[in-house]
PyMOL CGO cylinders between C-alpha atoms (Angstrom):
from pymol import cmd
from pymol.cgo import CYLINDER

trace = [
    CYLINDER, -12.08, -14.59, -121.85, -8.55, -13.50, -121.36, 0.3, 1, 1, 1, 1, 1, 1,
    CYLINDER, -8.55, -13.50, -121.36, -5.48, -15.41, -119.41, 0.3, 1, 1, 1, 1, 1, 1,
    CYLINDER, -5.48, -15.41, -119.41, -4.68, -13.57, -115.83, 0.3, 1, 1, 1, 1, 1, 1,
    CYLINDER, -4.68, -13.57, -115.83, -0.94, -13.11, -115.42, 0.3, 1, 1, 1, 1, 1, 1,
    CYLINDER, -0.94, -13.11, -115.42, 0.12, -15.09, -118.20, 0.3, 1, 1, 1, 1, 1, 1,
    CYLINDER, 0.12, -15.09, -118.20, -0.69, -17.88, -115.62, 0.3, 1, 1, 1, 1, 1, 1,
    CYLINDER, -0.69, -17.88, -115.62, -1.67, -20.58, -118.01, 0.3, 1, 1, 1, 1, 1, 1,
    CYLINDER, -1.67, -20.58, -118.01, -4.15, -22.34, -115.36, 0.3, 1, 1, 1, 1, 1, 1,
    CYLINDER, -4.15, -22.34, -115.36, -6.07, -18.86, -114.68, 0.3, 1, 1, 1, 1, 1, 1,
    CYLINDER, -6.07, -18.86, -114.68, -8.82, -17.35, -117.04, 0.3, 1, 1, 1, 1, 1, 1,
    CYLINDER, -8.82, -17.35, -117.04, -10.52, -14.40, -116.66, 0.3, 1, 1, 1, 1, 1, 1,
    CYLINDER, -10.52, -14.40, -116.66, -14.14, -14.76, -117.76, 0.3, 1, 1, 1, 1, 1, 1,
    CYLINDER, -14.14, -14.76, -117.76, -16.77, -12.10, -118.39, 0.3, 1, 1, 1, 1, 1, 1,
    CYLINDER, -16.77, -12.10, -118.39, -20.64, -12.90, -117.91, 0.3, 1, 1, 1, 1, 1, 1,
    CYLINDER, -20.64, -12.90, -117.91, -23.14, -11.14, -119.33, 0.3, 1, 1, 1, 1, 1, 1,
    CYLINDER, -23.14, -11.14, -119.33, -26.64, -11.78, -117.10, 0.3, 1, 1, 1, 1, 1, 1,
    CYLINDER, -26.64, -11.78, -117.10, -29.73, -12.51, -119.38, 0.3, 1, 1, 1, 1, 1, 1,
    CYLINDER, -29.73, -12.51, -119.38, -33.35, -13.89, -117.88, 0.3, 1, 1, 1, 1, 1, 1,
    CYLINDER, -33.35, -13.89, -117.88, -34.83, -17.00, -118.61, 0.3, 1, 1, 1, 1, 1, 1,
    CYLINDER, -34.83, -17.00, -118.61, -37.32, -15.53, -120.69, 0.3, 1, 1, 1, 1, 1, 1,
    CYLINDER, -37.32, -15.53, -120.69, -35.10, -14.75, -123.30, 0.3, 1, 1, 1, 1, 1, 1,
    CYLINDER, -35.10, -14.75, -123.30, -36.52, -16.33, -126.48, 0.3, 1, 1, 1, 1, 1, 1,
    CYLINDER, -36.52, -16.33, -126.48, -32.53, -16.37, -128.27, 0.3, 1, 1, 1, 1, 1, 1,
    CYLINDER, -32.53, -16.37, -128.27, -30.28, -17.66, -125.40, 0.3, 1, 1, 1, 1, 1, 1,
    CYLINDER, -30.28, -17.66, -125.40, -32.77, -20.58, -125.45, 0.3, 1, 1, 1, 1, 1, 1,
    CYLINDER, -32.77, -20.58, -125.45, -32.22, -21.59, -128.85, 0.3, 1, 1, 1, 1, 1, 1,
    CYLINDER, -32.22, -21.59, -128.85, -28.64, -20.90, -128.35, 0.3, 1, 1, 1, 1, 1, 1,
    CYLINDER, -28.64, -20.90, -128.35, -28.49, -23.20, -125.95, 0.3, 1, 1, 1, 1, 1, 1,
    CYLINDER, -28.49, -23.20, -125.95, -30.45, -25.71, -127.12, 0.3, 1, 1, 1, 1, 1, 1,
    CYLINDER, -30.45, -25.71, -127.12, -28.31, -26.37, -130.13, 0.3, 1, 1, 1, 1, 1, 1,
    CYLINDER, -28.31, -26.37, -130.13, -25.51, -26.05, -128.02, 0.3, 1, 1, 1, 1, 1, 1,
    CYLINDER, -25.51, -26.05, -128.02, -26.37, -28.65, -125.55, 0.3, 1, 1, 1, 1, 1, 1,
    CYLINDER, -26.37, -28.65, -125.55, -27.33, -30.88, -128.51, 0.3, 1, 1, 1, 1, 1, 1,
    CYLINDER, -27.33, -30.88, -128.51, -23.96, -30.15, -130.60, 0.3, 1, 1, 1, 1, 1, 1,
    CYLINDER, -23.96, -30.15, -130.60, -22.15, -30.17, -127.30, 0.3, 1, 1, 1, 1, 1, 1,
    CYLINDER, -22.15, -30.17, -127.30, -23.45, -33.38, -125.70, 0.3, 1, 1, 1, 1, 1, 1,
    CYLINDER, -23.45, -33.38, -125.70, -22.94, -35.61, -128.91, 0.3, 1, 1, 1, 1, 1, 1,
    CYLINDER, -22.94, -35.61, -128.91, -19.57, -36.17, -127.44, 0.3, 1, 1, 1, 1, 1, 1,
    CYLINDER, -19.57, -36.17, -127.44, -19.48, -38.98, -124.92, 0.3, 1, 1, 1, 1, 1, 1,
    CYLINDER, -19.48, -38.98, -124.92, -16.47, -37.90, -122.39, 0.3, 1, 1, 1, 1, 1, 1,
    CYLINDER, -16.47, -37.90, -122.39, -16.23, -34.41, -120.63, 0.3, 1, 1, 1, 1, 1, 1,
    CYLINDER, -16.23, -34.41, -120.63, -12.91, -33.53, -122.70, 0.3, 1, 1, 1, 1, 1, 1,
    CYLINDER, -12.91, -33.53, -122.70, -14.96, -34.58, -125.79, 0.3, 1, 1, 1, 1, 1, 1,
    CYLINDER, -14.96, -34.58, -125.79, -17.45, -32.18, -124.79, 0.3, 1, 1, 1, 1, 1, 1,
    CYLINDER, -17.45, -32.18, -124.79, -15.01, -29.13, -124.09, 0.3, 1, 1, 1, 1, 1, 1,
    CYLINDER, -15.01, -29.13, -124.09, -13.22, -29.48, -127.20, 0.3, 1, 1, 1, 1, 1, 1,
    CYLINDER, -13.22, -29.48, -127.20, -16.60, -29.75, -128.97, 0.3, 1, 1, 1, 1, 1, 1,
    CYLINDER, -16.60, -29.75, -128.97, -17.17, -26.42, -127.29, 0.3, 1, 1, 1, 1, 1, 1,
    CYLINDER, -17.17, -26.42, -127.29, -14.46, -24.32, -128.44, 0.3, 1, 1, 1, 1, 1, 1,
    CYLINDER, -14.46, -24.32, -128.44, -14.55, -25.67, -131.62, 0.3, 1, 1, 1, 1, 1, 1,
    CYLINDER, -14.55, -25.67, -131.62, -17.81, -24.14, -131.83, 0.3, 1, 1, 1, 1, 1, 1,
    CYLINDER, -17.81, -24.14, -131.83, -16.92, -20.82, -130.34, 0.3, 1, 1, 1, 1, 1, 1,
    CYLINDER, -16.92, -20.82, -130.34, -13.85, -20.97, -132.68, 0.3, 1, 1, 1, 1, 1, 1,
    CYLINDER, -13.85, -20.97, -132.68, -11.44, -21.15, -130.25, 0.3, 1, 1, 1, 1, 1, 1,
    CYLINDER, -11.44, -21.15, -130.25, -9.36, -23.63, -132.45, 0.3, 1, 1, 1, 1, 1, 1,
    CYLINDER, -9.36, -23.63, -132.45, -6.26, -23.60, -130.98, 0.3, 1, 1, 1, 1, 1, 1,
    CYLINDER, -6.26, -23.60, -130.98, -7.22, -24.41, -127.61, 0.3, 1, 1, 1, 1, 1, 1,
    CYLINDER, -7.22, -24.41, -127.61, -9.80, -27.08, -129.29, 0.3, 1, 1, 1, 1, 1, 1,
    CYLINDER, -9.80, -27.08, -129.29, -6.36, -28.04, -130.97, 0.3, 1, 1, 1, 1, 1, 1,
    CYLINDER, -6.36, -28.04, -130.97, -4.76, -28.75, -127.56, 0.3, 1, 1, 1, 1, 1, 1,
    CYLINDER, -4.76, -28.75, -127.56, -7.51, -30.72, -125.99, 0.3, 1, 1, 1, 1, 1, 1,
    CYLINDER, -7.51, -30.72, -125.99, -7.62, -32.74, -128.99, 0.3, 1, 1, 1, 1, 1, 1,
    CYLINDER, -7.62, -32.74, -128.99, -4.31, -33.53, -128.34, 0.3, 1, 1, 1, 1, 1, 1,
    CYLINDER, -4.31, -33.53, -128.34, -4.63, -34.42, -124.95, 0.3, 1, 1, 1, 1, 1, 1,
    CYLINDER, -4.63, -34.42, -124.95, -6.98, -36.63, -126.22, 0.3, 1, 1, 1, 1, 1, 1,
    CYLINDER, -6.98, -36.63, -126.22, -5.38, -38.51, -128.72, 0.3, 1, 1, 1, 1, 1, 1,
    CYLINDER, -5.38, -38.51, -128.72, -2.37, -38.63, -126.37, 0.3, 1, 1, 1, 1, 1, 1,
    CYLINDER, -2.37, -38.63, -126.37, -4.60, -40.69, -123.82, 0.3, 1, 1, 1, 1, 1, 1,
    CYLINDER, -4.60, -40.69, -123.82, -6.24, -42.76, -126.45, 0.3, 1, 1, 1, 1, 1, 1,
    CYLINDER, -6.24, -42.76, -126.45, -5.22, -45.80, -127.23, 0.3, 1, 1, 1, 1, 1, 1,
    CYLINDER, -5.22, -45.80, -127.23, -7.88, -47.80, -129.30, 0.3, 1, 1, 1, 1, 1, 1,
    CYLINDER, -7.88, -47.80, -129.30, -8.52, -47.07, -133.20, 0.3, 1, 1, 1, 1, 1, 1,
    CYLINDER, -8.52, -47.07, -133.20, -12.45, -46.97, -132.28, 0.3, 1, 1, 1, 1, 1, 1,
    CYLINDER, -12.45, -46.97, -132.28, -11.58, -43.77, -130.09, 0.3, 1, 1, 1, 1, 1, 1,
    CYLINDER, -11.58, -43.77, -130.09, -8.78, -42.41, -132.58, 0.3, 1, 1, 1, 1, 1, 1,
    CYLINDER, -8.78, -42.41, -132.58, -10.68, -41.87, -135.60, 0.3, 1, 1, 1, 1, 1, 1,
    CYLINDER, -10.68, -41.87, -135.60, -13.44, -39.32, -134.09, 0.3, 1, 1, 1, 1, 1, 1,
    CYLINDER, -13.44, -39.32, -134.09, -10.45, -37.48, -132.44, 0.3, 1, 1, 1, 1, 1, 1,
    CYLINDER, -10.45, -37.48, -132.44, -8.39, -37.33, -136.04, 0.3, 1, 1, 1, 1, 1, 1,
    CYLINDER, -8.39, -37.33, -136.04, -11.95, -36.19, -137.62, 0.3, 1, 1, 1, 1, 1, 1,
    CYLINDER, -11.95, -36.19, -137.62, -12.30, -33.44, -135.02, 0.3, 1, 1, 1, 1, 1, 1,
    CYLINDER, -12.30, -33.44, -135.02, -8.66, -32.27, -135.12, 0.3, 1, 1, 1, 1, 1, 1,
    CYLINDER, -8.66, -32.27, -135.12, -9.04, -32.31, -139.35, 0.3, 1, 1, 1, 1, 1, 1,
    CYLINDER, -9.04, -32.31, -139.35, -12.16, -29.99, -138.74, 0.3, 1, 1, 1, 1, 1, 1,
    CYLINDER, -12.16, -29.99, -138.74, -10.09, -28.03, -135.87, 0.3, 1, 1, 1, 1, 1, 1,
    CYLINDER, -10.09, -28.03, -135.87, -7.02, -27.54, -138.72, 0.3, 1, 1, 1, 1, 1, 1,
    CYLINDER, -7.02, -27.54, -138.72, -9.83, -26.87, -141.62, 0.3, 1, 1, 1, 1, 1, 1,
    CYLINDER, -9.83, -26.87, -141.62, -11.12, -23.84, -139.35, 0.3, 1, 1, 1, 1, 1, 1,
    CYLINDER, -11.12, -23.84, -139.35, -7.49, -22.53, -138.81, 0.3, 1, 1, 1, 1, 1, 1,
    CYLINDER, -7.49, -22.53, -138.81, -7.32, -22.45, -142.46, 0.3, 1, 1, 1, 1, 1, 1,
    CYLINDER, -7.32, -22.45, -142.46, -4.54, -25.36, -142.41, 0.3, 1, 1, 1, 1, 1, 1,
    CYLINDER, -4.54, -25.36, -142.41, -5.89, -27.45, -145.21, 0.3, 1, 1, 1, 1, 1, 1,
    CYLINDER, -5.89, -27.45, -145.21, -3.01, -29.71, -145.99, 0.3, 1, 1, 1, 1, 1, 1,
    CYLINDER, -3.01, -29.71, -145.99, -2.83, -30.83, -142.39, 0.3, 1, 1, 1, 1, 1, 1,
    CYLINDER, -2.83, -30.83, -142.39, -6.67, -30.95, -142.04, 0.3, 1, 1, 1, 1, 1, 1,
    CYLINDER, -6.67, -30.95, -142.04, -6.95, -33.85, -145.00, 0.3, 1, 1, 1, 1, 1, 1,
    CYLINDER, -6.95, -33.85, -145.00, -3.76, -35.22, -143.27, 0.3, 1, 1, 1, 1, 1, 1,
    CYLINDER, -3.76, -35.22, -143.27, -6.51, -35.81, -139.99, 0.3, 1, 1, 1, 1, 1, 1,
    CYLINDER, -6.51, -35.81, -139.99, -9.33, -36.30, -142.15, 0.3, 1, 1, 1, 1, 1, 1,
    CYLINDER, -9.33, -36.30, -142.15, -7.13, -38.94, -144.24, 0.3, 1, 1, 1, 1, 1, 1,
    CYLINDER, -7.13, -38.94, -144.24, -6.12, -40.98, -140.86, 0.3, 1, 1, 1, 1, 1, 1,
    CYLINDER, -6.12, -40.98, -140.86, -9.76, -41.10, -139.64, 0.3, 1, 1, 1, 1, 1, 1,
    CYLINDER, -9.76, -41.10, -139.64, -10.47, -42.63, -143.17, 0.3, 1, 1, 1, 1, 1, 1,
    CYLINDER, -10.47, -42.63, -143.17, -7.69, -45.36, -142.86, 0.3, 1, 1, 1, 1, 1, 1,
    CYLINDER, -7.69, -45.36, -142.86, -8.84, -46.11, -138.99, 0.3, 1, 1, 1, 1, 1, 1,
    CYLINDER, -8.84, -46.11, -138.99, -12.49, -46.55, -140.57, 0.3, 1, 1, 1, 1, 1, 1,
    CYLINDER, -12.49, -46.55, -140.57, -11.46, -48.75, -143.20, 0.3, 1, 1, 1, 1, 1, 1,
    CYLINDER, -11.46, -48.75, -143.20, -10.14, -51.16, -140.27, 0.3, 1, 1, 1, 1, 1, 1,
    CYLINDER, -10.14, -51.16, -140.27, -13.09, -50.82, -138.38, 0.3, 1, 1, 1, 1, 1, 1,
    CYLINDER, -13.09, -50.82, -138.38, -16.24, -50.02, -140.40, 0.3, 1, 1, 1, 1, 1, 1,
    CYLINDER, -16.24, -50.02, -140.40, -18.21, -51.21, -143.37, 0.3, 1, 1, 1, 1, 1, 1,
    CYLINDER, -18.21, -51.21, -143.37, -17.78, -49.34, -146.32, 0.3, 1, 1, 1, 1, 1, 1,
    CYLINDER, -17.78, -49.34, -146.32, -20.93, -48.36, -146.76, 0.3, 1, 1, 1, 1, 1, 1,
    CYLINDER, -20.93, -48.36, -146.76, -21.05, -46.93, -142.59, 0.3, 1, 1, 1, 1, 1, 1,
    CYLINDER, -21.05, -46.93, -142.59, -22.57, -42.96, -143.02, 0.3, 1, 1, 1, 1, 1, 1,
    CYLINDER, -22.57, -42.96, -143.02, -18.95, -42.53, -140.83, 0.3, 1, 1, 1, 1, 1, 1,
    CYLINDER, -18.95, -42.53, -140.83, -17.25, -42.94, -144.03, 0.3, 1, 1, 1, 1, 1, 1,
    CYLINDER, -17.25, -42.94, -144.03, -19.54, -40.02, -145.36, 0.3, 1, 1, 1, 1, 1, 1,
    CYLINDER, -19.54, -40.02, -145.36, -19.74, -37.59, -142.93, 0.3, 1, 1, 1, 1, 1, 1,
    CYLINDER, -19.74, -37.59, -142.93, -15.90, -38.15, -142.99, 0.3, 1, 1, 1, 1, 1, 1,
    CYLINDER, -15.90, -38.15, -142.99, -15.79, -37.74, -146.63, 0.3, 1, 1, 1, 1, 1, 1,
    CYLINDER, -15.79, -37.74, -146.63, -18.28, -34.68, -146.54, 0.3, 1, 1, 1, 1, 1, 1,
    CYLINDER, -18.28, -34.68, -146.54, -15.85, -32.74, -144.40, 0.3, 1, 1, 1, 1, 1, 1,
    CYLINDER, -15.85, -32.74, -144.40, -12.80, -33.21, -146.69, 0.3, 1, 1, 1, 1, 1, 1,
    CYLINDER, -12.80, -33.21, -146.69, -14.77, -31.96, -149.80, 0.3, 1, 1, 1, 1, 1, 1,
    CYLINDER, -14.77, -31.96, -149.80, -15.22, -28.14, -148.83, 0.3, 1, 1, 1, 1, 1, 1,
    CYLINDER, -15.22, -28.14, -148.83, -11.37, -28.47, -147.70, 0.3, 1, 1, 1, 1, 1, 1,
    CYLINDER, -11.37, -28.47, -147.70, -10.50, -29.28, -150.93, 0.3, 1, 1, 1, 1, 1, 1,
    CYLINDER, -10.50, -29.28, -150.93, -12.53, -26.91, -152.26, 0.3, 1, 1, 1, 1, 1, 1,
    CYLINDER, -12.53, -26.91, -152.26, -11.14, -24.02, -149.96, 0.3, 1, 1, 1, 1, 1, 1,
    CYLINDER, -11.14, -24.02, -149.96, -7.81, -24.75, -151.68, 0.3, 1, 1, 1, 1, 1, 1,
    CYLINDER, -7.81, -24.75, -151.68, -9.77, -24.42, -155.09, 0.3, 1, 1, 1, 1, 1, 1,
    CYLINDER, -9.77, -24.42, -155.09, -8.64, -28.05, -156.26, 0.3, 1, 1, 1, 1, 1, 1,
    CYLINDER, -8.64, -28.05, -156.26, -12.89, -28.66, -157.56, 0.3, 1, 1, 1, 1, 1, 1,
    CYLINDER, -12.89, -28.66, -157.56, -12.09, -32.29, -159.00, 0.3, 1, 1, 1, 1, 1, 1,
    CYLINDER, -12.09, -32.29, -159.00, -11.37, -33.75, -155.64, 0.3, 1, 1, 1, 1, 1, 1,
    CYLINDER, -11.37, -33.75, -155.64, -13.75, -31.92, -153.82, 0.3, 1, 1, 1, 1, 1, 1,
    CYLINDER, -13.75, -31.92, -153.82, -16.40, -33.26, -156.55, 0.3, 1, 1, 1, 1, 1, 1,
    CYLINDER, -16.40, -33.26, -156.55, -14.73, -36.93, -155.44, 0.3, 1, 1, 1, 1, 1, 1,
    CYLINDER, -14.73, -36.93, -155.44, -15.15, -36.45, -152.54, 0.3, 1, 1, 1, 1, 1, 1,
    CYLINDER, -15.15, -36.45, -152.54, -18.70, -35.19, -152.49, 0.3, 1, 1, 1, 1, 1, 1,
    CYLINDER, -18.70, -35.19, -152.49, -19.58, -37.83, -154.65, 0.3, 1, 1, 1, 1, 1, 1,
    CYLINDER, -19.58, -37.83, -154.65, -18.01, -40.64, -152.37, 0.3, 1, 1, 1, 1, 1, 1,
    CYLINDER, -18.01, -40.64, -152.37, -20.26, -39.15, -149.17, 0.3, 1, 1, 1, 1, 1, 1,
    CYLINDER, -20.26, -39.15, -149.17, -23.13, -39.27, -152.02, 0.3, 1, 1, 1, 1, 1, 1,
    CYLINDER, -23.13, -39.27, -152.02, -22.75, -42.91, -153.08, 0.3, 1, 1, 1, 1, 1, 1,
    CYLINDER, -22.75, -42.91, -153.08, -22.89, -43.49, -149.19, 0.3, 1, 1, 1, 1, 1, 1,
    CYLINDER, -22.89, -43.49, -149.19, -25.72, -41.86, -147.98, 0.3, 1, 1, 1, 1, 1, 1,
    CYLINDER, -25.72, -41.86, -147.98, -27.61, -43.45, -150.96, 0.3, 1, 1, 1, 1, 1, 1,
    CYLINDER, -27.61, -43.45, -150.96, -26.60, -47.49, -150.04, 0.3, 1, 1, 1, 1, 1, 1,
    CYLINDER, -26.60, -47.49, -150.04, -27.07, -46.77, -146.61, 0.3, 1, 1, 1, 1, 1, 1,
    CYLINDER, -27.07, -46.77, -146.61, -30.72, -47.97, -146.12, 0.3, 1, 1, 1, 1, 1, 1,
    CYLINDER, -30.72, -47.97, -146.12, -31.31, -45.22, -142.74, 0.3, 1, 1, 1, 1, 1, 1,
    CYLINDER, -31.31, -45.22, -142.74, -31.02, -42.68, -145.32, 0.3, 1, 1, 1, 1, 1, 1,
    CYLINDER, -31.02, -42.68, -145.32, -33.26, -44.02, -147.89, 0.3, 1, 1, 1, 1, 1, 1,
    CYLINDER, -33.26, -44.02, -147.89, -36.94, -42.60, -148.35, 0.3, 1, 1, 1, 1, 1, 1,
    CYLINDER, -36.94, -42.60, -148.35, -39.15, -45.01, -147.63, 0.3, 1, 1, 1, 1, 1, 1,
]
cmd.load_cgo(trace, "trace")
């Protein structure tokens, strides 16, 4: 994918044909269309996309968009999450737990503190911490998504 002209609006794109018997681009896209789809809108779903194709700084600017257009906490915190993850994959680790820490204090509002959002929020800031070799709050943090998962009954074995 490269811009044409340095026109911001055009994109040259370059498709490879494959047949539907091809046993790889199915699994491909399966988990695609099932990491891809967990986001409700269309924008949600694009920067989902290049997330995943590690295109973070255009995931970056949809994220934006998004959080521009948002305007209720509920919506915010997923967007802060993503854009924490976005910032983590750019290798930007003080502004990814600045995201990850503004999801937290939307949940806190919002939530229960025992919601698996809390941990899967948690669980994301531990291998940033980690990345930046600080091993005592990526332990905490671990440890918080632990004590979590383990109250929250959908998790439990039965």
């Amino acid at each position: 994918m490269k811009q044409i002209d340095g026109n911001n609006r055009l994109w040259q794109v370059d498709l490879t044909l494959t047949g539907d018997t091809d046993a790889e681009l199915h699994v491909v896209t399966g988990h695609m269309r099932e990491v891809i789809y967990s986001g409700a809108e269309e924008w949600d779903r694009l920067g989902t996309l290049l997330f995943q194709l590690g295109e973070f700084d255009k995931a970056q600017e949809v994220y934006d968009i998004l959080l521009d257009q948002t305007r209720t906490d509920y919506r915010k915190s997923p967007i802060y999450k993503m854009l924490g993850k976005v910032k983590t994959g750019q290798g930007e680790y003080k502004d990814a737990i600045a995201y990850f820490q503004q999801s937290i204090e939307i949940q806190q509002k919002i939530l229960q503190p025992t919601d698996v959002d809390f941990a899967t929020t948690y669980s994301n800031i531990g291998p940033v911490y980690l990345s930046m070799t600080d091993y005592p709050n990526a332990l905490s943090y671990h440890q918080k998504a632990l004590d979590i998962y383990q109250k929250n009954s959908s998790f439990k074995a039965s």
